[in-house]
Backbone as CSV, one residue per row, in Angstrom:
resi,resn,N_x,N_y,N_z,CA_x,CA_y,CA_z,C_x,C_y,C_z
1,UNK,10.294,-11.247,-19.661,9.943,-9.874,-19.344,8.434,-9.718,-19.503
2,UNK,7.838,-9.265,-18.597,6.449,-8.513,-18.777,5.871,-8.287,-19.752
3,UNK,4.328,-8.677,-20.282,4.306,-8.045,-21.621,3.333,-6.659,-21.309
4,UNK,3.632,-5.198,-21.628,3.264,-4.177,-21.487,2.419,-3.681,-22.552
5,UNK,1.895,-4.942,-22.968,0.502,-3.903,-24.058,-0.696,-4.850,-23.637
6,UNK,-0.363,-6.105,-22.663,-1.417,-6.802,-21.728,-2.106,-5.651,-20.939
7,UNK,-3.751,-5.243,-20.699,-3.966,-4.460,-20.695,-4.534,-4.644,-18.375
8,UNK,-4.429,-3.793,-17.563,-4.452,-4.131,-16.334,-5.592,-4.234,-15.861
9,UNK,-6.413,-5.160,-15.499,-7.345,-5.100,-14.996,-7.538,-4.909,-13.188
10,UNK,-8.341,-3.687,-12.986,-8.143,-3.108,-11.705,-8.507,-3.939,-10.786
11,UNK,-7.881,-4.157,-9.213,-8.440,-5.103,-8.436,-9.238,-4.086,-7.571
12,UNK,-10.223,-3.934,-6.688,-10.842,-4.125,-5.269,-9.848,-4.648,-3.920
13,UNK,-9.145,-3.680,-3.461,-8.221,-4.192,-2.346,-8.816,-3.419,-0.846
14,UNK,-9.121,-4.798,-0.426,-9.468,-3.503,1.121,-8.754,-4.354,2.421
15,UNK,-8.139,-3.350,2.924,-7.454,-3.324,4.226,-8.106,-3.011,5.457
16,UNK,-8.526,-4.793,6.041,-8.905,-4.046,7.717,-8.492,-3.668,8.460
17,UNK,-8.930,-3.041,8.898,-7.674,-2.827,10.447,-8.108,-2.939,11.688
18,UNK,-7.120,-3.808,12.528,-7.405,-4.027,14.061,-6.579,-3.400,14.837
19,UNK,-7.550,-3.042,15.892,-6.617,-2.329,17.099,-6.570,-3.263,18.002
20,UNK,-5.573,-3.541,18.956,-5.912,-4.420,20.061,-5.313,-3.029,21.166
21,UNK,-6.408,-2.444,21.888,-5.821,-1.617,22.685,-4.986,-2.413,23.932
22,UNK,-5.160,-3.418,24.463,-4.167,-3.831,25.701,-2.987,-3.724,25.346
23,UNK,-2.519,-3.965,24.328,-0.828,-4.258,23.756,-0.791,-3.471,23.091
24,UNK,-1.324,-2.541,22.574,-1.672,-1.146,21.549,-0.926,-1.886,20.118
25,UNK,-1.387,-2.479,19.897,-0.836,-3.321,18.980,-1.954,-3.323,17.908
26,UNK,-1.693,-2.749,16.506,-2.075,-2.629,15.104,-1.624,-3.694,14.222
27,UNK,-3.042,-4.335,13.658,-3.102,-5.339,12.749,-3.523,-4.656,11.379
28,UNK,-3.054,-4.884,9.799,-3.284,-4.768,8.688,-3.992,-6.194,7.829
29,UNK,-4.785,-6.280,7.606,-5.145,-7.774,6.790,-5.396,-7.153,5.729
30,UNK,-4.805,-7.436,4.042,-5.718,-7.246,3.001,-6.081,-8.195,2.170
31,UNK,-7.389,-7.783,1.658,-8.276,-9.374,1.076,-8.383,-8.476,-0.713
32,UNK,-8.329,-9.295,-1.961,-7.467,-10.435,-1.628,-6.120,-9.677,-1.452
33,UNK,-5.456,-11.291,-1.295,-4.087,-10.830,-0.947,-3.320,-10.734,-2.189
34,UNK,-2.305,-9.377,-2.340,-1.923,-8.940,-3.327,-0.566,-9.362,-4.110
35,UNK,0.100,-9.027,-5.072,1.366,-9.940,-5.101,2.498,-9.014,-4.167
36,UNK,3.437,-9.802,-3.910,4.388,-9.279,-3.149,5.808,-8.700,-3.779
37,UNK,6.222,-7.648,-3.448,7.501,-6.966,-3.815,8.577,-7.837,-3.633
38,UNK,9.546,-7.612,-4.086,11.069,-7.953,-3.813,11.479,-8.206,-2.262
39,UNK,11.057,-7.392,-1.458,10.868,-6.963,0.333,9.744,-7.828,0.420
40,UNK,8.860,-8.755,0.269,7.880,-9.571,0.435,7.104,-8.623,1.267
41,UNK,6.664,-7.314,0.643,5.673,-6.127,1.089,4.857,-5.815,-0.162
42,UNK,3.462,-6.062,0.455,2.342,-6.059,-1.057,2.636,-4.892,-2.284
43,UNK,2.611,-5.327,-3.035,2.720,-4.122,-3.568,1.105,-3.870,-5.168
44,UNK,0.837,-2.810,-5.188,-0.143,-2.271,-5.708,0.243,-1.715,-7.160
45,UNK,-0.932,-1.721,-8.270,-0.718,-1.381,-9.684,-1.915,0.030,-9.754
46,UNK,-1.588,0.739,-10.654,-2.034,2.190,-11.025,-3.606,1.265,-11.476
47,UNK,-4.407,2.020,-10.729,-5.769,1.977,-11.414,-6.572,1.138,-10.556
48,UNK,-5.517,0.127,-9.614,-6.099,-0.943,-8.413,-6.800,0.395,-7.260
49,UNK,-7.923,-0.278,-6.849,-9.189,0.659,-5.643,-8.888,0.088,-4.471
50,UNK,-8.259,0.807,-3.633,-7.730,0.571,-2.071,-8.888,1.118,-0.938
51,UNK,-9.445,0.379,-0.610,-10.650,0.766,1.000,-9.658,0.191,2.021
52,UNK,-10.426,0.726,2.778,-9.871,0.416,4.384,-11.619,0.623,5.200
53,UNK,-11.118,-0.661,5.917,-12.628,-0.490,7.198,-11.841,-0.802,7.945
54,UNK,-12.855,-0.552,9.418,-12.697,-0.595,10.459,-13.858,-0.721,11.794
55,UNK,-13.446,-2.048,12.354,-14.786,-2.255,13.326,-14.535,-1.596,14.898
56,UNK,-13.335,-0.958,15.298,-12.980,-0.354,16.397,-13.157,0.599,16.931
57,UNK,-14.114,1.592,15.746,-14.218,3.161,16.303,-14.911,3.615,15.034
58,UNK,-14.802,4.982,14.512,-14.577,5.698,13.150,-13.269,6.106,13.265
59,UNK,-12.985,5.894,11.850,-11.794,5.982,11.876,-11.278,6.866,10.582
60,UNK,-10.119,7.297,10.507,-9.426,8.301,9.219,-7.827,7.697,8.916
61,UNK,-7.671,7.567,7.614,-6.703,7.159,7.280,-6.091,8.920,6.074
62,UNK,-5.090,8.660,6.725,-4.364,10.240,5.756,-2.741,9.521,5.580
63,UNK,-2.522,10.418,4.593,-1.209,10.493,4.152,-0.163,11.613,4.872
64,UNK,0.835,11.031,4.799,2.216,12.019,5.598,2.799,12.667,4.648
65,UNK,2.978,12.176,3.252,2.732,13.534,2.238,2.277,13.204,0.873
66,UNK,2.911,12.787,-0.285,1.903,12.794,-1.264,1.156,12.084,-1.346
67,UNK,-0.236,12.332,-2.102,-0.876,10.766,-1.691,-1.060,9.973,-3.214
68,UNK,-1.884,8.894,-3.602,-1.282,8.321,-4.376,-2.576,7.711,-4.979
69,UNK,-3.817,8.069,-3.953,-5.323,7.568,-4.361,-6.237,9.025,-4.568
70,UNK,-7.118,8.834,-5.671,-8.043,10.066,-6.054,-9.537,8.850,-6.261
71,UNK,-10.274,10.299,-5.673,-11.923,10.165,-5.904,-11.927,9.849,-7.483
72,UNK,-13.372,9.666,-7.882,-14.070,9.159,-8.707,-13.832,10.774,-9.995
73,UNK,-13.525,11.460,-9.435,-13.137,12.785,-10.415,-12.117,12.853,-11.032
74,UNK,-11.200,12.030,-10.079,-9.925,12.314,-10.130,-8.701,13.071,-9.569
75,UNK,-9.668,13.795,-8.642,-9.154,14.730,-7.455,-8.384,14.276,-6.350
76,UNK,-7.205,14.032,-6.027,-6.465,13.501,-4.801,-7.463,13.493,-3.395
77,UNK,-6.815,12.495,-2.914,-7.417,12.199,-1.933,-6.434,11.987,-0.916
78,UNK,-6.090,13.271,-0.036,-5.655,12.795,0.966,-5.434,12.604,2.660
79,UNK,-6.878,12.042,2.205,-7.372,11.427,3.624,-8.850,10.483,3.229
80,UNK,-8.982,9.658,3.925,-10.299,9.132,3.807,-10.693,8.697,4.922
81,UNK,-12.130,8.354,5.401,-12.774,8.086,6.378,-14.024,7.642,6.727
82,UNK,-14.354,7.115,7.614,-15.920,6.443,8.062,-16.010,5.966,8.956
83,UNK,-17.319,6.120,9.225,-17.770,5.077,10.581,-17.388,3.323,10.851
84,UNK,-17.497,3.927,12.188,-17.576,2.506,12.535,-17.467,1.265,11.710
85,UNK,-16.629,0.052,11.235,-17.370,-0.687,10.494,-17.710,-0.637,9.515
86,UNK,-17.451,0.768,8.435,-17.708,1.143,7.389,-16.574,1.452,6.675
87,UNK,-16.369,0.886,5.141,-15.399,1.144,4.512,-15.660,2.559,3.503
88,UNK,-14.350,2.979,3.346,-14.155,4.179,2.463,-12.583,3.910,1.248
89,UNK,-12.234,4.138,0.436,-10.921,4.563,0.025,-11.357,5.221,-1.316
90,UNK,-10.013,4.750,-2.606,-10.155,5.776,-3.551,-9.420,4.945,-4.786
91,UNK,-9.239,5.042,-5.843,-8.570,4.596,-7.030,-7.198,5.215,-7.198
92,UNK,-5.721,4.203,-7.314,-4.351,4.736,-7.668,-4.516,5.471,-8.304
93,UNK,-4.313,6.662,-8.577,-3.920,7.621,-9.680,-3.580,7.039,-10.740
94,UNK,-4.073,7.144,-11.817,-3.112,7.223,-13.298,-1.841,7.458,-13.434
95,UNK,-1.511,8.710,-12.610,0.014,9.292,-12.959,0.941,9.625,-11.422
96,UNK,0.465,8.801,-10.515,1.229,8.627,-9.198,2.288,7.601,-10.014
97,UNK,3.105,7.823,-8.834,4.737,8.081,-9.248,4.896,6.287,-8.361
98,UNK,6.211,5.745,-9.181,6.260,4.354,-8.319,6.624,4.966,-7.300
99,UNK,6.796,3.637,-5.974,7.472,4.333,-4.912,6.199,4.126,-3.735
100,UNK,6.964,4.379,-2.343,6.082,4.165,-1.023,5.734,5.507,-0.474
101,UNK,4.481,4.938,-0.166,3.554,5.938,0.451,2.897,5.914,1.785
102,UNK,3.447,6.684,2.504,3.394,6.321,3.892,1.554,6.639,4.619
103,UNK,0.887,6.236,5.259,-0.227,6.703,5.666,-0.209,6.365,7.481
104,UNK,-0.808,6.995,8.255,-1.347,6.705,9.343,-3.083,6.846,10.030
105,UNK,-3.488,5.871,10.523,-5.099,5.587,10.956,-4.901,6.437,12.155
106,UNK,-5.909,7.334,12.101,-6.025,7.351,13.575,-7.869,7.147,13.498
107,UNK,-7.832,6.436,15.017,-9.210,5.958,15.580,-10.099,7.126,16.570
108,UNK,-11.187,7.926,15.934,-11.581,8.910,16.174,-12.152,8.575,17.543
109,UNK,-13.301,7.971,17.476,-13.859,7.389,18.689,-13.951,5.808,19.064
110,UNK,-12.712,5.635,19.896,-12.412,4.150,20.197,-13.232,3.945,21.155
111,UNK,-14.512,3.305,21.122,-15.412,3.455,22.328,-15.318,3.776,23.215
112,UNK,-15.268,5.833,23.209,-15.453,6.967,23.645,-14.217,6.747,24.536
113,UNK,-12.718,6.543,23.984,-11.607,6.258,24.979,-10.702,7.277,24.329
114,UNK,-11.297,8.327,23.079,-10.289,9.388,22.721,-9.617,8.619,21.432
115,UNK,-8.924,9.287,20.702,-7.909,9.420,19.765,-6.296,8.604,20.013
116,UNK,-6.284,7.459,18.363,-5.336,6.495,19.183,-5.088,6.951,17.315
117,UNK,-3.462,6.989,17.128,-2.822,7.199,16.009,-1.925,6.117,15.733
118,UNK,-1.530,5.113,14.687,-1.012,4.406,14.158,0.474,4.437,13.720
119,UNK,1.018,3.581,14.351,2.459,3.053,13.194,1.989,3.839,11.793
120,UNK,3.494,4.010,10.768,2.767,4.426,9.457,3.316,3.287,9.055
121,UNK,1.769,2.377,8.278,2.271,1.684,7.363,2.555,2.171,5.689
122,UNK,2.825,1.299,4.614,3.068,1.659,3.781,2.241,1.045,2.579
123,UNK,2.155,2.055,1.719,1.558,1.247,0.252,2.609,1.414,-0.593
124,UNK,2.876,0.425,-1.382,4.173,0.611,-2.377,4.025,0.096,-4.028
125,UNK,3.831,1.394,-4.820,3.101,1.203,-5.751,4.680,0.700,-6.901
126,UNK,4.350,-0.340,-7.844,5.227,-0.654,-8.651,4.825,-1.379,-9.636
127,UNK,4.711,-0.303,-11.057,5.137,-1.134,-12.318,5.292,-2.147,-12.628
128,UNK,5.237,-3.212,-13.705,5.577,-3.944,-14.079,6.909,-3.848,-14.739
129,UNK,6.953,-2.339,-15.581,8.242,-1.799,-15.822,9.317,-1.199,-15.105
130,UNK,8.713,-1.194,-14.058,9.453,-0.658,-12.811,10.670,-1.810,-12.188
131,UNK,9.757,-2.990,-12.304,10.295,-4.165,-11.992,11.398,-4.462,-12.483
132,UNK,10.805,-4.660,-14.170,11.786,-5.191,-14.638,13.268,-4.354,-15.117
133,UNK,12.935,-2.706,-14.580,14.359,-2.384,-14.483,14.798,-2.704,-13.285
134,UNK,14.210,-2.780,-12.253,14.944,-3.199,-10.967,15.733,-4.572,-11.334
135,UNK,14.829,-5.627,-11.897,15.668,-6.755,-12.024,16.805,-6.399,-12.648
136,UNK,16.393,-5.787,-13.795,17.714,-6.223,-14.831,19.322,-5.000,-14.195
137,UNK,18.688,-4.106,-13.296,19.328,-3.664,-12.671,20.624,-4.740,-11.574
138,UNK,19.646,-5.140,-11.029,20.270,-5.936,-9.956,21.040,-6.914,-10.965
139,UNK,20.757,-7.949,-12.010,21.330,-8.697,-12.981,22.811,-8.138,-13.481
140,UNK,22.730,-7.006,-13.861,24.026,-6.354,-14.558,25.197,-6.003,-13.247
141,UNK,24.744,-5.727,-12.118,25.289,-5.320,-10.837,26.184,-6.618,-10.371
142,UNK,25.757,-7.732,-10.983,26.378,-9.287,-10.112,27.838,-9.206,-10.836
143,UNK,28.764,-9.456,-9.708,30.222,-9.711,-9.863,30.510,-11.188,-10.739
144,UNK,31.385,-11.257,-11.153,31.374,-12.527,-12.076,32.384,-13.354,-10.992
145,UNK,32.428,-15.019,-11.319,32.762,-15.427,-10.267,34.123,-15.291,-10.176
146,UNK,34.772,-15.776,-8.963,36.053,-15.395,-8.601,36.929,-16.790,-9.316
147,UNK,37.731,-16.094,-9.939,38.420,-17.176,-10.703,39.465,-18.686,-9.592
148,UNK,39.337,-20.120,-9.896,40.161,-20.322,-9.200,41.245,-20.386,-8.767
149,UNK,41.868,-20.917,-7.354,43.111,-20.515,-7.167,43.974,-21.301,-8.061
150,UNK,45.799,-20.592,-8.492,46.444,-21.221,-8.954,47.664,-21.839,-8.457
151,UNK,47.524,-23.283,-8.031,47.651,-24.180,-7.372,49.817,-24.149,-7.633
């Protein structure tokens, strides 16, 4: 089990993003690469700093409803944005809740071709304690084996 008085040291996570307008097809890369959930979908720790750039336009990344990153105050943040090529984001909250958080990019000026809005991907924030009730969840849930037949 996890040891929970190991203290977290915050990472720097930034997510590029590509548009390929012919196939309207949206790429996510994040550097580094983070550990992966149960669903082999990154998943993020309270206090880790999430940017996003983008070389396709200016661009805005917002949330569809709560959001889960705050400014340097501590004030929610939900939306962030910048030019061209320029990164922006914000620090997990302290007291955001585990659980997925849906966001969508839209590309303000895709060299002057108008407004292009995104798939929502997801950020999915999870505990270490979170985990390990999920495991031990799933552990207690397993059927014991089926006895054999009597011949």
């Amino acid at each position: 089990m996890p040891n929970s008085t190991v203290p977290h040291t915050p990472v720097t996570y930034t997510t590029t993003i590509a548009y390929y307008a012919s196939n309207d097809n949206w790429q996510y890369d994040i550097n580094p690469k983070p550990p992966l959930n149960h669903a082999g979908k990154p998943r993020f720790k309270k206090d880790d700093i999430l940017n996003w750039i983008c070389s396709y336009g200016d661009w805005i990344v917002f949330f569809d409803g709560p959001t889960p990153i705050e400014d340097d105050n501590g004030n929610p943040l939900g939306a962030v944005k910048a030019g061209n090529a320029k990164s922006a984001g914000g620090t997990l909250a302290k007291k955001v809740k585990d659980g997925k958080y849906s966001y969508r990019v839209i590309l303000t000026q895709l060299n002057g071709d108008g407004i292009v809005v995104s798939a929502d991907p997801e950020i999915i924030i999870e505990t270490d304690k979170t985990r390990a009730r999920r495991i031990k969840k799933k552990k207690a849930g397993k059927k014991p084996a089926a006895a054999a037949p009597v011949k």
